[in-house]
FIKOLZA-1660 file (N, C-alpha, C; in steps of 0.1 Angstrom, whole numbers, plus 5000, padded with zeros to 4 digits):
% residues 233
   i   px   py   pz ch aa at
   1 0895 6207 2000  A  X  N
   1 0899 6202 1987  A  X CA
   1 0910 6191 1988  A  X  C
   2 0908 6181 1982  A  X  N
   2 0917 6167 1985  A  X CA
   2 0918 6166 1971  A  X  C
   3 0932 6160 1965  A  X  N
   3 0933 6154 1952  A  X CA
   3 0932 6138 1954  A  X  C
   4 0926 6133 1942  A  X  N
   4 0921 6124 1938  A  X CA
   4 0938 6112 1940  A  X  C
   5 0937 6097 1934  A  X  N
   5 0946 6093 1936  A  X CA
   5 0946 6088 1920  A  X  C
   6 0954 6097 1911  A  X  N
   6 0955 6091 1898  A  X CA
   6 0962 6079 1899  A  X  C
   7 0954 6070 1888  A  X  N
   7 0957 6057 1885  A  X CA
   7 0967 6060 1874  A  X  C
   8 0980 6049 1874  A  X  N
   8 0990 6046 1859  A  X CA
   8 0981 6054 1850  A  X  C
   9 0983 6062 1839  A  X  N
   9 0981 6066 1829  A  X CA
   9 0988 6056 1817  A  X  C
  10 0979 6049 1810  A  X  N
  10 0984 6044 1796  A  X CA
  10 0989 6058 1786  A  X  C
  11 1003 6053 1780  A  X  N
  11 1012 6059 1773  A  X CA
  11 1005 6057 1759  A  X  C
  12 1006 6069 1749  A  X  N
  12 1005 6074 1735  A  X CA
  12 1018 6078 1729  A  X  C
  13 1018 6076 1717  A  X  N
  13 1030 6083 1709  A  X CA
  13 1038 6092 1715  A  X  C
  14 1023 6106 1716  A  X  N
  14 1027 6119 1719  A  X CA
  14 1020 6120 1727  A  X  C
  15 1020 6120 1742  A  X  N
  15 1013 6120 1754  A  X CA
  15 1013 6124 1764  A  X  C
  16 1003 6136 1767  A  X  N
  16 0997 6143 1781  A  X CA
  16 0992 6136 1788  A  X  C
  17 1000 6129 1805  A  X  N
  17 0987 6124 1810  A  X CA
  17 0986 6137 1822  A  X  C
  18 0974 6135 1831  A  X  N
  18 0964 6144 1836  A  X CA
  18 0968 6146 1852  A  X  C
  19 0960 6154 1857  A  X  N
  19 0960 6150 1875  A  X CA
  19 0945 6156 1878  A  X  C
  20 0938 6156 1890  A  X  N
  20 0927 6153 1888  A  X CA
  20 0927 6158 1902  A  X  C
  21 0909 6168 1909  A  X  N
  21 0910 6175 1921  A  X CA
  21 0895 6171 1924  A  X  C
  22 0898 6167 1938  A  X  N
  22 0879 6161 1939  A  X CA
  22 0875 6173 1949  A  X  C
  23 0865 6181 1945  A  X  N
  23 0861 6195 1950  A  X CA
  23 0845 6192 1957  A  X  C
  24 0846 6192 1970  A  X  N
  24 0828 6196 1973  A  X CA
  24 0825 6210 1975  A  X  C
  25 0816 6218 1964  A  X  N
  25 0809 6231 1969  A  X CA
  25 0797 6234 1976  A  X  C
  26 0801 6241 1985  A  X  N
  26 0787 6247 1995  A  X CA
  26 0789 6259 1997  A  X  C
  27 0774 6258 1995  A  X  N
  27 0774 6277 1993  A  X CA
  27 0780 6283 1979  A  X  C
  28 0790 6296 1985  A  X  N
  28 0794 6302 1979  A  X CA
  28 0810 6298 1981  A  X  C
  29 0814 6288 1987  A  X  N
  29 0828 6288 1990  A  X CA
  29 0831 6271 1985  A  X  C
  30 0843 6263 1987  A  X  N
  30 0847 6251 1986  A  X CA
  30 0848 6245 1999  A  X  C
  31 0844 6232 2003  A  X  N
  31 0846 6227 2017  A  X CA
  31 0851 6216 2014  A  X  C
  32 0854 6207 2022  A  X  N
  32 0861 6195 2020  A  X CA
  32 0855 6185 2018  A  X  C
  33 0859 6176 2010  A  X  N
  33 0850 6163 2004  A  X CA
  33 0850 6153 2022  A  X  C
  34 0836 6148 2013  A  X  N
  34 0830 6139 2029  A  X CA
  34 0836 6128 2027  A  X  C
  35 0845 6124 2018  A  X  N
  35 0853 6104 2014  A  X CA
  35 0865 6109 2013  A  X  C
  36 0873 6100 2013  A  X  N
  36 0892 6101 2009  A  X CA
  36 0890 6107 1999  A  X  C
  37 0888 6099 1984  A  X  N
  37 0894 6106 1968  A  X CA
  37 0888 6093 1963  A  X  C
  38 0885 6094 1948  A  X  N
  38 0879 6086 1938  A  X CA
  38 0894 6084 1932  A  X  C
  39 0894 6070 1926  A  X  N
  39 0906 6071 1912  A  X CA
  39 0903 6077 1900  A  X  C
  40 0913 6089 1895  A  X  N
  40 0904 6095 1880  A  X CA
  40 0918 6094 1872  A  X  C
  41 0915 6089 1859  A  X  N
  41 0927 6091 1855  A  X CA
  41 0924 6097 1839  A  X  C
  42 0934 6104 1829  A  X  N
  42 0934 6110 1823  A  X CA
  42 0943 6110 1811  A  X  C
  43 0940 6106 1799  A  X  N
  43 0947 6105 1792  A  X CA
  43 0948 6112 1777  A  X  C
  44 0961 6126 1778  A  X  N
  44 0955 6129 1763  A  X CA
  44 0963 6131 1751  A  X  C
  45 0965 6124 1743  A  X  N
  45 0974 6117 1733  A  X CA
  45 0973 6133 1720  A  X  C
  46 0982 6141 1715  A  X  N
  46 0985 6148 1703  A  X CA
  46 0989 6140 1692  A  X  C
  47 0985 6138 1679  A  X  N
  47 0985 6133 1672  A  X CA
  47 0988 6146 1662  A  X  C
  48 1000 6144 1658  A  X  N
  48 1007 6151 1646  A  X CA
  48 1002 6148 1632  A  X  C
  49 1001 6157 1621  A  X  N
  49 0997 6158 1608  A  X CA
  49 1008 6151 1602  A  X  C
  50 1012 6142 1591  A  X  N
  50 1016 6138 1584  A  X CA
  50 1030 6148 1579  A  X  C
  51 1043 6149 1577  A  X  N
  51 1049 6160 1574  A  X CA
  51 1064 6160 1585  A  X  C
  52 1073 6168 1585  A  X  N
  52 1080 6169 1590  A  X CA
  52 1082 6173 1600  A  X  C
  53 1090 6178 1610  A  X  N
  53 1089 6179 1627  A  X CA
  53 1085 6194 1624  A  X  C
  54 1076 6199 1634  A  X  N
  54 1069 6214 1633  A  X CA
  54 1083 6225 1636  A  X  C
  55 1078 6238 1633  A  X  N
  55 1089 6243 1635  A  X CA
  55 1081 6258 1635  A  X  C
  56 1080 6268 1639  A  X  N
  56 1078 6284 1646  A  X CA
  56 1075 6288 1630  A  X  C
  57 1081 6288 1619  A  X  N
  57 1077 6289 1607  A  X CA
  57 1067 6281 1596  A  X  C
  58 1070 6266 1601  A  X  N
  58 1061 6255 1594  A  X CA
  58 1056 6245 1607  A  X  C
  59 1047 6253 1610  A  X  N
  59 1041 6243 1621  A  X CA
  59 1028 6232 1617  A  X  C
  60 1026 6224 1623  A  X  N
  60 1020 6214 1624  A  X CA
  60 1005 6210 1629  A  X  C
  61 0996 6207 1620  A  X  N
  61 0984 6204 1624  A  X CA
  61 0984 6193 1634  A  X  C
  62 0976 6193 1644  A  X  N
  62 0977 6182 1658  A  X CA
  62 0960 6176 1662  A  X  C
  63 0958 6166 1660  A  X  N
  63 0945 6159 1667  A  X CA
  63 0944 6156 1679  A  X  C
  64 0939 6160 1690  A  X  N
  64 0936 6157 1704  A  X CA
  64 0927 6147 1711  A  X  C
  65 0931 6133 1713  A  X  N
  65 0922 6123 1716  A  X CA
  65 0923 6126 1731  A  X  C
  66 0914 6131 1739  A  X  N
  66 0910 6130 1754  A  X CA
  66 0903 6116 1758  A  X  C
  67 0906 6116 1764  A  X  N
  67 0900 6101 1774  A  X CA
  67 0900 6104 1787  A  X  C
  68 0890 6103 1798  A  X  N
  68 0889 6109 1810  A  X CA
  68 0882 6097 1818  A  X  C
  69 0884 6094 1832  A  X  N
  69 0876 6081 1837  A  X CA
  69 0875 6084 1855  A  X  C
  70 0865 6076 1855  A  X  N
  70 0864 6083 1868  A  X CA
  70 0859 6070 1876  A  X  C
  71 0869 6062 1884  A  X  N
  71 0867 6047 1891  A  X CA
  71 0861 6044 1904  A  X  C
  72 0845 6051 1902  A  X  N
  72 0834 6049 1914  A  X CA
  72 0834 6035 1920  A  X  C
  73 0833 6024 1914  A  X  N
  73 0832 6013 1917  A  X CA
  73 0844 6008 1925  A  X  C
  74 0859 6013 1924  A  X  N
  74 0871 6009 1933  A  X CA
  74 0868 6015 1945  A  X  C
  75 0863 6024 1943  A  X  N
  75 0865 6029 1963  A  X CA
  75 0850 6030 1967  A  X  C
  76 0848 6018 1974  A  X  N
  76 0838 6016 1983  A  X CA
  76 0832 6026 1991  A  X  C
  77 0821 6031 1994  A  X  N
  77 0817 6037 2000  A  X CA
  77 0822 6053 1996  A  X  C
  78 0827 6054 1987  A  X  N
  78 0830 6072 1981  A  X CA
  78 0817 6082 1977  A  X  C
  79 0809 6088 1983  A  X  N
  79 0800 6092 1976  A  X CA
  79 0801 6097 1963  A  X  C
  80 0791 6095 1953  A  X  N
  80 0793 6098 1937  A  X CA
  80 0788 6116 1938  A  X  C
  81 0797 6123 1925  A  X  N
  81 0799 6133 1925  A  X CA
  81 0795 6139 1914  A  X  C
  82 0793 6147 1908  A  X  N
  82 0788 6153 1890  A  X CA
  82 0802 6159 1886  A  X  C
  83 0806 6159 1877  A  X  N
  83 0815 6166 1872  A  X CA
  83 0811 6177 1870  A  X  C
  84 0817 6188 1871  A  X  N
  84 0814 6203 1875  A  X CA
  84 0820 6211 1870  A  X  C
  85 0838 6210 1865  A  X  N
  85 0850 6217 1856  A  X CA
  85 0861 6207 1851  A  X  C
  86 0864 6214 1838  A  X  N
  86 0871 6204 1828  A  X CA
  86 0879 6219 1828  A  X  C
  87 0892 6219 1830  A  X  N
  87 0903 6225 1827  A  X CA
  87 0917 6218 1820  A  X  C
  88 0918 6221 1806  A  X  N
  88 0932 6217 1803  A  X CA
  88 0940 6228 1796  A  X  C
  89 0955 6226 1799  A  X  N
  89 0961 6240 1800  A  X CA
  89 0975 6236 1789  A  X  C
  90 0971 6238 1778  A  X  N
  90 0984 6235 1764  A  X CA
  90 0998 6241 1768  A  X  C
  91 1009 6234 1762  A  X  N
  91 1026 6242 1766  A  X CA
  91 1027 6249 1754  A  X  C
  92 1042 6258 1757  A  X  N
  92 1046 6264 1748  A  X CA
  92 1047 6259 1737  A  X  C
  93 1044 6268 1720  A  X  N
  93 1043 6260 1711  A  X CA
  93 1030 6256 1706  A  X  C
  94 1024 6254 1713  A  X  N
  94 1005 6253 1709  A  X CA
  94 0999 6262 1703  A  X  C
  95 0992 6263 1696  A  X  N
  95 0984 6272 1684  A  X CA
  95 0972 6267 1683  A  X  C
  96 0965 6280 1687  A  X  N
  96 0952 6281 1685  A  X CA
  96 0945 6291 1677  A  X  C
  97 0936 6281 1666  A  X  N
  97 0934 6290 1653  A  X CA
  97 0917 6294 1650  A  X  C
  98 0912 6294 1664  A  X  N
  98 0896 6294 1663  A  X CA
  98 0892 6310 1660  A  X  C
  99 0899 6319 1663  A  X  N
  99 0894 6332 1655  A  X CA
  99 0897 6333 1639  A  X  C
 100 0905 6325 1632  A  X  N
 100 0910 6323 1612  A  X CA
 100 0897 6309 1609  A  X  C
 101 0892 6307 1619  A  X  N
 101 0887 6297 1612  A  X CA
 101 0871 6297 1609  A  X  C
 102 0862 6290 1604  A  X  N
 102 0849 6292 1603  A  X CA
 102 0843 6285 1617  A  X  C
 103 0833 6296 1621  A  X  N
 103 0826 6292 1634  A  X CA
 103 0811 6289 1638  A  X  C
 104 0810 6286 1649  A  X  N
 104 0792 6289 1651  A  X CA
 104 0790 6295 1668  A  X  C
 105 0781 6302 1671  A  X  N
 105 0782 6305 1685  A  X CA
 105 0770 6300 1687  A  X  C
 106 0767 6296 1705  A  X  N
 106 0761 6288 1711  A  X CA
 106 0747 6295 1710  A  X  C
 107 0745 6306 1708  A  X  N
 107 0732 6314 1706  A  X CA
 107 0723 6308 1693  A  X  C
 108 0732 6303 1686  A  X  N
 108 0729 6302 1671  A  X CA
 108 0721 6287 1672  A  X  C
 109 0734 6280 1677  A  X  N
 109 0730 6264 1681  A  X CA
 109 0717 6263 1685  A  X  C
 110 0714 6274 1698  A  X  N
 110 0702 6273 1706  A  X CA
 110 0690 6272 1699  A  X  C
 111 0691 6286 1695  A  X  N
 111 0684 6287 1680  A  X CA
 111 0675 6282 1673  A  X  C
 112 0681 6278 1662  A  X  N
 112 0687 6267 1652  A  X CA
 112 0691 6256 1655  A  X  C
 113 0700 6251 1662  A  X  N
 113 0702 6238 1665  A  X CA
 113 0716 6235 1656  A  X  C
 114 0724 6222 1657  A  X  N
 114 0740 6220 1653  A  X CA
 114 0736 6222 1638  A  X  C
 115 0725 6220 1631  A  X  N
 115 0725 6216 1615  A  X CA
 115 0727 6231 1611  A  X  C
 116 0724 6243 1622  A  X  N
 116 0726 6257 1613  A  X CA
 116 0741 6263 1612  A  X  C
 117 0749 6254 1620  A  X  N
 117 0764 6258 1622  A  X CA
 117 0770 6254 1606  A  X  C
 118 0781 6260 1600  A  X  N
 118 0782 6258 1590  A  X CA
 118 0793 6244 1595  A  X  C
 119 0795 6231 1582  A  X  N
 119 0803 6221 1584  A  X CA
 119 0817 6223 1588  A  X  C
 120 0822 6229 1582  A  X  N
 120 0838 6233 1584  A  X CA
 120 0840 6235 1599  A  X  C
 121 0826 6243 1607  A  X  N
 121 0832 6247 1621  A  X CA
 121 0831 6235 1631  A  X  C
 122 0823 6221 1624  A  X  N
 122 0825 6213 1635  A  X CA
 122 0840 6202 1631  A  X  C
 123 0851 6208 1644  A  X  N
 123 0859 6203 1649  A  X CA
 123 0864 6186 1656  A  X  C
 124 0849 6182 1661  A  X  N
 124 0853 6170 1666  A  X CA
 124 0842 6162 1674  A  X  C
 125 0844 6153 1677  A  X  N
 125 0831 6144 1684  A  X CA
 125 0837 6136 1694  A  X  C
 126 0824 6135 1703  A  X  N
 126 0831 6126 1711  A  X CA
 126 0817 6117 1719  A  X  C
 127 0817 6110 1730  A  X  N
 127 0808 6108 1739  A  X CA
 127 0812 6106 1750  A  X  C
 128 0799 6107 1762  A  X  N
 128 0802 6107 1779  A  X CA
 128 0790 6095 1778  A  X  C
 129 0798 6084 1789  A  X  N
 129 0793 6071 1796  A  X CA
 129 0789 6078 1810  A  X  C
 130 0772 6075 1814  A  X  N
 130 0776 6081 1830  A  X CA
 130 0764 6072 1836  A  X  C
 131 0758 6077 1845  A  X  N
 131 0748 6069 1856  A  X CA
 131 0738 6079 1860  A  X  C
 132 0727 6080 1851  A  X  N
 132 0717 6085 1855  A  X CA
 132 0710 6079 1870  A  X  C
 133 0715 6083 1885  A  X  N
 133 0712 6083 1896  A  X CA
 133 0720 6065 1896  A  X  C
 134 0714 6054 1894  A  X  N
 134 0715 6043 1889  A  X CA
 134 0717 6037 1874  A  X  C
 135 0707 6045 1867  A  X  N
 135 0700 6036 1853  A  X CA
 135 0716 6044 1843  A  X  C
 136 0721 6035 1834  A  X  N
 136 0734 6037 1826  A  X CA
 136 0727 6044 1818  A  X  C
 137 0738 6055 1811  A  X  N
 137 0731 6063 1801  A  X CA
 137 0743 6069 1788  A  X  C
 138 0739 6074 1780  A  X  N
 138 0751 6079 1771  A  X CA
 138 0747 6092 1765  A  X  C
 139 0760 6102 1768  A  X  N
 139 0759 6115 1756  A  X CA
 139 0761 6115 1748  A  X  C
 140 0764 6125 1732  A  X  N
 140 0766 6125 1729  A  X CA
 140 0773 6140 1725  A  X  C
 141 0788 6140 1717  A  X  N
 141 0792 6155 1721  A  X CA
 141 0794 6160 1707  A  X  C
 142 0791 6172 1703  A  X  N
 142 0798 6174 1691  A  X CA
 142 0803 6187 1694  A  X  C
 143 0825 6185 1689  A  X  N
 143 0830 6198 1696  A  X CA
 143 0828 6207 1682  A  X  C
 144 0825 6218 1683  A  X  N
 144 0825 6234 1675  A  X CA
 144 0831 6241 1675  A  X  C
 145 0840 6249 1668  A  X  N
 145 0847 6261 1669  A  X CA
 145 0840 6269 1671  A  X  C
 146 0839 6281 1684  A  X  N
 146 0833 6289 1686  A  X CA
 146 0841 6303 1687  A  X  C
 147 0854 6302 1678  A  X  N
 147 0858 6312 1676  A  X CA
 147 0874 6317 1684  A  X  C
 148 0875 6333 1685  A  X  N
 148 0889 6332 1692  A  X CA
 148 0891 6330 1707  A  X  C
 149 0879 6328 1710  A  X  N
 149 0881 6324 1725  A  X CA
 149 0869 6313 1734  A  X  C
 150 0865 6302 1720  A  X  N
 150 0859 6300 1727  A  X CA
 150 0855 6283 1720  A  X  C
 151 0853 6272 1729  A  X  N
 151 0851 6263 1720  A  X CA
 151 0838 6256 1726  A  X  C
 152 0830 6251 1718  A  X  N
 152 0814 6249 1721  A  X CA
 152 0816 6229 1723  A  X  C
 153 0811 6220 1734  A  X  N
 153 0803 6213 1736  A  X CA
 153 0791 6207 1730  A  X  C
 154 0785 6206 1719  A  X  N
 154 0771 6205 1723  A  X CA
 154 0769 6189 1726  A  X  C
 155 0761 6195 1734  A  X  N
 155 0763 6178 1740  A  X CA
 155 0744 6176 1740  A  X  C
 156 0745 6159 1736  A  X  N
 156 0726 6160 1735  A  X CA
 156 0728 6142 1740  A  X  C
 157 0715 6143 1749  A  X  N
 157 0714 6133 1755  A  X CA
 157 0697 6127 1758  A  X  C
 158 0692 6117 1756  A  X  N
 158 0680 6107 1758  A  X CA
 158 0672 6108 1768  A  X  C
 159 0682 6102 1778  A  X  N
 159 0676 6094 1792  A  X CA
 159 0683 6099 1805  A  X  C
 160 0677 6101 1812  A  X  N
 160 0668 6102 1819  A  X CA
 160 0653 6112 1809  A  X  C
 161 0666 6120 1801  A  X  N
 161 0650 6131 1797  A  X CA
 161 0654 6140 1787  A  X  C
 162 0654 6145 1773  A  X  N
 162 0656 6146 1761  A  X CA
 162 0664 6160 1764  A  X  C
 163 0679 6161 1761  A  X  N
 163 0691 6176 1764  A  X CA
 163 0692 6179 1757  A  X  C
 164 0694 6191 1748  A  X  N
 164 0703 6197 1742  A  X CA
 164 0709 6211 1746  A  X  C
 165 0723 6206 1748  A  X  N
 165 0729 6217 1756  A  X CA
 165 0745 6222 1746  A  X  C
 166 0743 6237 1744  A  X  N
 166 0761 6237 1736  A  X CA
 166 0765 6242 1752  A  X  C
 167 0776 6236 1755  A  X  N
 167 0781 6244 1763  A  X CA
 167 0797 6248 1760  A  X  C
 168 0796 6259 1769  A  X  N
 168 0808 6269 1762  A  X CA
 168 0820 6264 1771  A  X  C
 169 0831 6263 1759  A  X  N
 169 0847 6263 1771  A  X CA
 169 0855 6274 1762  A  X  C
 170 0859 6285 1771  A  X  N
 170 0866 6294 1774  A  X CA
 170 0879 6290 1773  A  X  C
 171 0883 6299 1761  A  X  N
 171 0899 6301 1761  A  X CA
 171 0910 6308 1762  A  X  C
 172 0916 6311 1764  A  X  N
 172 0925 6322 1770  A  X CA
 172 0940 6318 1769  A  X  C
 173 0946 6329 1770  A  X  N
 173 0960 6329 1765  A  X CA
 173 0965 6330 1781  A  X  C
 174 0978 6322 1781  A  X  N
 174 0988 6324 1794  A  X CA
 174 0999 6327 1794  A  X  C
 175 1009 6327 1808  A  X  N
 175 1022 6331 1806  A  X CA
 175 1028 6316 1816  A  X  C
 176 1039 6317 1810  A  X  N
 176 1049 6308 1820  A  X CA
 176 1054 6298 1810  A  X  C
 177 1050 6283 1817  A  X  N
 177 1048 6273 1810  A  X CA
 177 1038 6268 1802  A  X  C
 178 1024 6276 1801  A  X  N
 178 1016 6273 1792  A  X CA
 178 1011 6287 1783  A  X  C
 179 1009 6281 1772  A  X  N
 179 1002 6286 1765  A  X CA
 179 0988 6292 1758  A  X  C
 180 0979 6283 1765  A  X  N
 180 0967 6283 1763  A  X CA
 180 0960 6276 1778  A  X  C
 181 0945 6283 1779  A  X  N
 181 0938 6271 1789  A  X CA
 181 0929 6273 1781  A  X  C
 182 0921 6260 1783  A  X  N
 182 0907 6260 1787  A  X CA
 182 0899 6256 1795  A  X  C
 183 0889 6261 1798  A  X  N
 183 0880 6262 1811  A  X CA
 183 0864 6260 1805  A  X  C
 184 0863 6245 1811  A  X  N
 184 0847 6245 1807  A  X CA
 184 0842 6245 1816  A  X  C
 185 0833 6246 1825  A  X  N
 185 0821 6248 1835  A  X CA
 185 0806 6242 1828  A  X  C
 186 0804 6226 1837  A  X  N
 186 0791 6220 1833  A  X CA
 186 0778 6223 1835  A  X  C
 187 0771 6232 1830  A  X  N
 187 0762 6237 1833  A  X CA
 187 0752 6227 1843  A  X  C
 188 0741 6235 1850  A  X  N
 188 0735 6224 1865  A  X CA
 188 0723 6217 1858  A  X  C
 189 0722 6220 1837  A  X  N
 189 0714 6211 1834  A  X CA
 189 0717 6199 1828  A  X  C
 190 0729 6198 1832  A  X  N
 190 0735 6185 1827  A  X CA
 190 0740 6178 1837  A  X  C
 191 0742 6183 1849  A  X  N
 191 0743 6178 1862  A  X CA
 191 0734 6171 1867  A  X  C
 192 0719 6178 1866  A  X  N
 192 0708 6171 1876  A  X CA
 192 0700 6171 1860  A  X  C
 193 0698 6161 1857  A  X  N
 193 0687 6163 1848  A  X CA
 193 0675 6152 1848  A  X  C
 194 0659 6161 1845  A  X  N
 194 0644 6155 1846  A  X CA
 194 0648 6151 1862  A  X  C
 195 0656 6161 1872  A  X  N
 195 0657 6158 1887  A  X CA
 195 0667 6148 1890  A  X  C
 196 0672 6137 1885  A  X  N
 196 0683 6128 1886  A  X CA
 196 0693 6133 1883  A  X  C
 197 0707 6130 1890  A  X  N
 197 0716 6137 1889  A  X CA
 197 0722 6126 1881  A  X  C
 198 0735 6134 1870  A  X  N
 198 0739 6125 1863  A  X CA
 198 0753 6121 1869  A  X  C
 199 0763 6111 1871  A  X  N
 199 0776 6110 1876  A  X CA
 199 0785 6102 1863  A  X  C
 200 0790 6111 1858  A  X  N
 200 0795 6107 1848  A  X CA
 200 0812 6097 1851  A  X  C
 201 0814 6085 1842  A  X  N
 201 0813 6076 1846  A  X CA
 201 0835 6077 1837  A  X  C
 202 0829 6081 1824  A  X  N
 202 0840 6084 1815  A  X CA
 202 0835 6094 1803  A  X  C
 203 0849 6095 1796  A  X  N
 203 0844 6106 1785  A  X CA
 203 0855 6108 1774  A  X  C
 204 0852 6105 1764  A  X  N
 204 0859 6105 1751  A  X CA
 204 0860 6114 1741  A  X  C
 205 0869 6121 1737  A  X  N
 205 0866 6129 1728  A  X CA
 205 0880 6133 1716  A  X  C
 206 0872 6131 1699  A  X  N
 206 0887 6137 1695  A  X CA
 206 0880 6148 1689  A  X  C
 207 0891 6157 1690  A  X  N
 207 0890 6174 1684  A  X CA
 207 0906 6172 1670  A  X  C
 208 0897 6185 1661  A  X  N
 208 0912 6181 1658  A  X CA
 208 0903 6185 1639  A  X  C
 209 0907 6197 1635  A  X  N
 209 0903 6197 1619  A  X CA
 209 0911 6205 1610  A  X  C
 210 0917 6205 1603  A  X  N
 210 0932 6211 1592  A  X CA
 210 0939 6215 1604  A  X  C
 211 0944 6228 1605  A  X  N
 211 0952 6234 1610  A  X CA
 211 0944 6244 1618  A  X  C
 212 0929 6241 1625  A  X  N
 212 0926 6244 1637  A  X CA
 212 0930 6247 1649  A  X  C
 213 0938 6232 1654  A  X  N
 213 0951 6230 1665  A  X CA
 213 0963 6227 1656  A  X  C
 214 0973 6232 1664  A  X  N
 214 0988 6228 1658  A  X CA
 214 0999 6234 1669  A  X  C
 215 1010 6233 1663  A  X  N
 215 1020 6232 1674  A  X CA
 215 1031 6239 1663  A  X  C
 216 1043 6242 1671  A  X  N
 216 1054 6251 1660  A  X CA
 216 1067 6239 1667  A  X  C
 217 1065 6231 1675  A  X  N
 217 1073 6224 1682  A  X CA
 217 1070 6210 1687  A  X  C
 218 1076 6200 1687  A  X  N
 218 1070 6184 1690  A  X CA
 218 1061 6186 1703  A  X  C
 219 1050 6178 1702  A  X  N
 219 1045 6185 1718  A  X CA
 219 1048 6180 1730  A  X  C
 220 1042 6189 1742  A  X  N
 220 1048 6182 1756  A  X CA
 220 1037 6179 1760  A  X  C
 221 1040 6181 1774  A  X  N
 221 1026 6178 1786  A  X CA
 221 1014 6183 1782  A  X  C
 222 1001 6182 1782  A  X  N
 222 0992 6186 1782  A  X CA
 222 0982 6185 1797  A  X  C
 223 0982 6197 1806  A  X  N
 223 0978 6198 1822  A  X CA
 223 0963 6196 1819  A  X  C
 224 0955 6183 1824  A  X  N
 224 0940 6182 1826  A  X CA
 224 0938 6183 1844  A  X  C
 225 0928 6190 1849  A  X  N
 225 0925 6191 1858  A  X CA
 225 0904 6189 1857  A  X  C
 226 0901 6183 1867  A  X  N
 226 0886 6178 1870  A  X CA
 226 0884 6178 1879  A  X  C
 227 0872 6190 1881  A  X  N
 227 0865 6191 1900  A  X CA
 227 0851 6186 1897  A  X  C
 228 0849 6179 1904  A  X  N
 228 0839 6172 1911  A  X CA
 228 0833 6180 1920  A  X  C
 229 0821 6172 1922  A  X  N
 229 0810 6179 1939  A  X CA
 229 0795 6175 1938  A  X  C
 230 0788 6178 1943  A  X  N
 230 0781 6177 1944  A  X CA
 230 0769 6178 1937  A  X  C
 231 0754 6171 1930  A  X  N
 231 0749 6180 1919  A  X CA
 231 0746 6191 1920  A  X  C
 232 0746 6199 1911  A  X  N
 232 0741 6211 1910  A  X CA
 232 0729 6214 1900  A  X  C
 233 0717 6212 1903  A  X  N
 233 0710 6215 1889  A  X CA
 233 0706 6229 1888  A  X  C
% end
C-alpha cells in the first residue's frame, strides 16, 4: 500500500480537503501497487444554511459539494486503476438525520427504479467523468437517503453498455475525532462494465436537503480517503 501524492487542494469557505491511498488487491489480501502513486486530489467544501452560527441546541443545516480527481495523464507510465472505496469520515458536531427523514432502499430502486422512491428522499446529484478502457464516458448519480444507516448512489450510465446501479454507502457512528463515516464499496459492475473496465477520471457531487446533514458547530476537516486497484468485475 503506497499513498498517492495529493496535489494543492483549492480552498472553500468552509473546507475539508482529502488524502488519498492507491491500493492493488490480489486475492484475498492487499499487495503493493506496480507504479510510484497517481496525483488524486480532493476537495470537500460544507456549505452552511442561511442563519446564525450553529450551536448543540440550534444547529445548522449544511450542503456538501465533493469534488474528487484523479491525474492519470501527469504520471507517465502509472498503470490506470478503478476506483474500488470512497470513505469520508465527518468531525465532531456533524449530524446525521437519515433515520427522521423520508427514504427509499436499494431493493425498491431495483425494483421499481429511482421514480418509485418518494421526492423528499432524493438528497442530491452529482456525476462521474471516466475512460471506458479508452473511449470518454459519463455517469450519472442521484444521491438517496437510505435511512439511519445508509445512503444510496444510484448511479446510471450509457456507454460502454446501459447501468443502473443504487449502490449502498454505509454509515456508522465513531469515537475520537470523528463522528460519523462513510464507507462506499464500488460494486465490480461498475468497475468492469459490457467487459471494459471503467477508470474513473473525476467525480462531482452535491448532497445536501433541509436539515438532512447539519452541524451543532462551525465545521472542521472532513477525512476523504480513495483506494484504487485493479478492475474487479
Amino acid at each position: 500500500m503506497r499513498p498517492s501524492r495529493p496535489a494543492p487542494s483549492r480552498t472553500a469557505a468552509l473546507v475539508a480537503a482529502g488524502a488519498a491511498l492507491l491500493v492493488a488487491a490480489a486475492g484475498g489480501g492487499a499487495a503493493p501497487a506496480r507504479a510510484a502513486s497517481i496525483t488524486t486530489t480532493a476537495d470537500v467544501a460544507a456549505r452552511l444554511a442561511p442563519g446564525p452560527a450553529p450551536t448543540a441546541r440550534r444547529p445548522r443545516a449544511v450542503t456538501l459539494d465533493v469534488s474528487l480527481a484523479w491525474g492519470w495523464d501527469a504520471d507517465v507510465g502509472v498503470p490506470r486503476q478503478t476506483l474500488q472505496r470512497l470513505v469520508m469520515r465527518f468531525p465532531r458536531g456533524s449530524l446525521y438525520r437519515g433515520g427522521d427523514r423520508p427514504s427509499c432502499s436499494a431493493d425498491r430502486i431495483r425494483r421499481a427504479g429511482i421514480a418509485a422512491c418518494p421526492k423528499a428522499a432524493i438528497v442530491g446529484r452529482g456525476r462521474v467523468r471516466a475512460d471506458a478502457d479508452t473511449v470518454p464516458t459519463t455517469a450519472r448519480i442521484t444521491v438517496v437517503n437510505g435511512g439511519g444507516t445508509r445512503v444510496l448512489f444510484f448511479t446510471e450510465m450509457e456507454n460502454p453498455a446501459i447501468v443502473q446501479v443504487p449502490v449502498e454507502g454505509r454509515v456508522r457512528r465513531t469515537s475520537g475525532r470523528w463522528a460519523y463515516e462513510l464507507m462506499v464499496d464500488i460494486p465490480g459492475e461498475l468497475q468492469v462494465v459490457g467487459g471494459i473496465p471503467i477508470f474513473v477520471r473525476d467525480l462531482r457531487v452535491t448532497a445536501g436537503r433541509g436539515d438532512w446533514l447539519a452541524v451543532s458547530r462551525p465545521p472542521t476537516a472532513i477525512g476523504v480517503t480513495t483506494v484504487l486497484g485493479p478492475p474487479r468485475g
